[in-house]
N, C-alpha and C positions, 0 to 999 in steps of 0.2 A: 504494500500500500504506500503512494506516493504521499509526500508529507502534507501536496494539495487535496487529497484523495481523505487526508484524516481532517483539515483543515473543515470542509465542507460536512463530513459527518459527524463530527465537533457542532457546527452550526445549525446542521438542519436536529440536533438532538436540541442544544441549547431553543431552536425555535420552538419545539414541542416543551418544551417545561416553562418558557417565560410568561404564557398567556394564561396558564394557570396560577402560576404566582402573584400575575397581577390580579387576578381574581379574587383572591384569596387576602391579599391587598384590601384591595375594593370592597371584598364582603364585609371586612373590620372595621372599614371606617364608615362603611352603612349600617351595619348592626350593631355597633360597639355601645354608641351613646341611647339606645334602647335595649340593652343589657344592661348599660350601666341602673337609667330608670327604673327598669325593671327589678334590679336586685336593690333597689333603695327601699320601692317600695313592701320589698318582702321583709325587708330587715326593720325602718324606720315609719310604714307608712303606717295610716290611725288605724288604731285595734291590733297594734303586734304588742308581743309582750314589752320589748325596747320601746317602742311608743308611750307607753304610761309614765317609763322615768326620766323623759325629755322632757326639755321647754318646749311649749306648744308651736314656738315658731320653726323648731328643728323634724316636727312629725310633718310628714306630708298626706295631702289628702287623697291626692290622684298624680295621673302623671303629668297633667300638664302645671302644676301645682309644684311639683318635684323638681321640672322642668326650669321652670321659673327661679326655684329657690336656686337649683344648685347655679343658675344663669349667673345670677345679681349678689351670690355669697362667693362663689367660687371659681367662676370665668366657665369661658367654652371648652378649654380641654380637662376640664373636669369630667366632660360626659368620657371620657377616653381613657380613664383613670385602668387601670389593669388593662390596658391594651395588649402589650404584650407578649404572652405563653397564646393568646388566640390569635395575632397575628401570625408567631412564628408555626402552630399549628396548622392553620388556615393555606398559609404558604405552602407548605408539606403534602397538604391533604391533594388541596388541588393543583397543587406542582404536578404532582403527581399521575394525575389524570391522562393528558394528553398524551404522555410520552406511553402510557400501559395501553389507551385507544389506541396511535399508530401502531404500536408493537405486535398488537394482538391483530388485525387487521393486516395486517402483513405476514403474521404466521396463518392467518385464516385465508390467505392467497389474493387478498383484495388489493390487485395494484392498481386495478383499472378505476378511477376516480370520476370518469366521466358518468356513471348510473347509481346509485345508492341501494345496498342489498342490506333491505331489511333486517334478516337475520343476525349477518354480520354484522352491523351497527348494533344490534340491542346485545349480543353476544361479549364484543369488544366495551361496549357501556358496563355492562355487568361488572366486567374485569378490573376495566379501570374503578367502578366505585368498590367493589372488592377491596382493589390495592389502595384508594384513599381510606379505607376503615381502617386497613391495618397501621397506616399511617399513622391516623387519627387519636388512636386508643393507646 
């Protein structure tokens, strides 16, 4: 194998795992700051037990409530707070994906890209969310 010959499969691997990372990316900084909400309100909001030995300004009601407080106490990257272990998972999971879809699809003989074989596609999906579980866990 010429050092061009590695060069380019070097690349076209690197192109199968970079669309997942960004994903994975992207998923964190759309879902993070409603996780963050989310677990406030499990921990701090009204009617938890931590709720009774707060000041009432620190309990939240709902989320848009939570929203508001952690905005005007805490700034915007406060909703990002443990970002993270779910980013660098996230990366991983769905890094992950695309390079185990091309693979599988390629040992399942699919080189021809011009028609979509159902099979193979749900077969090689399989695989790939297979291999982002094991990732994941």
């Amino acid at each position: 194998m010429s050092a061009s010959e590695s060069t380019v499969s070097l690349s076209n691997k690197a192109l199968d795992l970079i669309p997942g990372v960004c994903g994975g990316i992207a998923r964190c900084l759309v879902g993070q700051p409603f996780d963050t909400i989310k677990t406030r309100l499990q921990v701090m909001g009204q009617g938890t037990a931590m709720a009774a030995h707060l000041p009432s300004h620190m309990v939240y009601i709902n989320s848009s409530d939570c929203l508001k407080k952690m905005m005007r106490h805490e700034g915007t990257l406060s909703l990002y707070k443990g970002i993270t272990a779910p980013m660098i998972g996230n990366m991983g999971m769905l890094g992950i994906h695309f390079p185990v879809f091309a693979k599988t699809m390629h040992l399942l003989g699919d080189e021809s890209h011009d028609r979509l074989n159902i099979w193979k596609s749900l077969v090689s999906g399989g695989m790939a969310g297979m291999a982002g579980s094991f990732v994941s866990t």
